[in-house]
N, C-alpha and C positions, 0 to 999 in steps of 0.2 A: 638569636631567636627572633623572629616576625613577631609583633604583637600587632594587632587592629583593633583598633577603637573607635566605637560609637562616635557619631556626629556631636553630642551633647560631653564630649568629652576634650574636644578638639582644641577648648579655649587653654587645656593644661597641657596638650602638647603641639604646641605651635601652630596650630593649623592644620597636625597630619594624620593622616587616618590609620595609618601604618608607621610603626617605630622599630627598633632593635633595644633588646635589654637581655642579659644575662641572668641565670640560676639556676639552678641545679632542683629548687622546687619550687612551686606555684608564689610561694612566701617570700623567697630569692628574689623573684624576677619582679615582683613588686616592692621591694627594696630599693632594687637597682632604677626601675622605671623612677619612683619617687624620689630619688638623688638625682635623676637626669629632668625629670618633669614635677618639680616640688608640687604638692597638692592634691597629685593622680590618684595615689596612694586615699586618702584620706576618702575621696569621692567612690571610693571600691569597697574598703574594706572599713568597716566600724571599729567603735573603740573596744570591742571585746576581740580583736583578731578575728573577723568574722567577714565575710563576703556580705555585702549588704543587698538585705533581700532582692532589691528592685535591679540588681545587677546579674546575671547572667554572666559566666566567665566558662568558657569552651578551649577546651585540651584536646587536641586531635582528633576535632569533631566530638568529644564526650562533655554534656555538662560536669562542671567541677564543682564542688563546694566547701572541701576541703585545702586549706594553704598550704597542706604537706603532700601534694600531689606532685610526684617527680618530675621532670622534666626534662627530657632530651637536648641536642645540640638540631636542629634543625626543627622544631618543633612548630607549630603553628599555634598560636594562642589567639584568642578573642575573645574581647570585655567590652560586652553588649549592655545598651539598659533595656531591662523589660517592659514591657510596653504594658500600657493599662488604660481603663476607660470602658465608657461602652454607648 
């Protein structure tokens, strides 16, 4: 599966904007990311299992907010941060 990650994220995986990770749900595949990119995990998802607010996480073009959101073998994923300010 494609993941793409925000620029503000790039220090936990190598430098790349785009990675591969495996799972069957939104919760999988951030497992998998955080065994390949230790820390990812932590910077997404708070200590309640929870997508943390200021993150933005997109399932085939759908915001997502739930960790038990299926997920396909060819799927597109993106874990954007929200932008704020004014």
């Amino acid at each position: 599966m494609n993941v793409r990650v925000s620029s503000h994220l790039h220090s936990y995986t190598q430098g790349k904007s785009a990675v591969d990770a495996e799972g069957s749900t939104l919760a999988e595949l951030m497992a998998d990311l955080d065994r390949r990119f230790p820390g990812l995990r932590f910077r997404v998802i708070d200590e309640q299992d929870r997508i943390r607010p200021h993150i933005n996480v997109f399932v085939r073009h759908t915001l997502v907010r739930d960790l038990g959101c299926p997920l396909s073998p060819g799927d597109d994923v993106f874990i954007l941060g929200a932008l704020s300010g004014g």
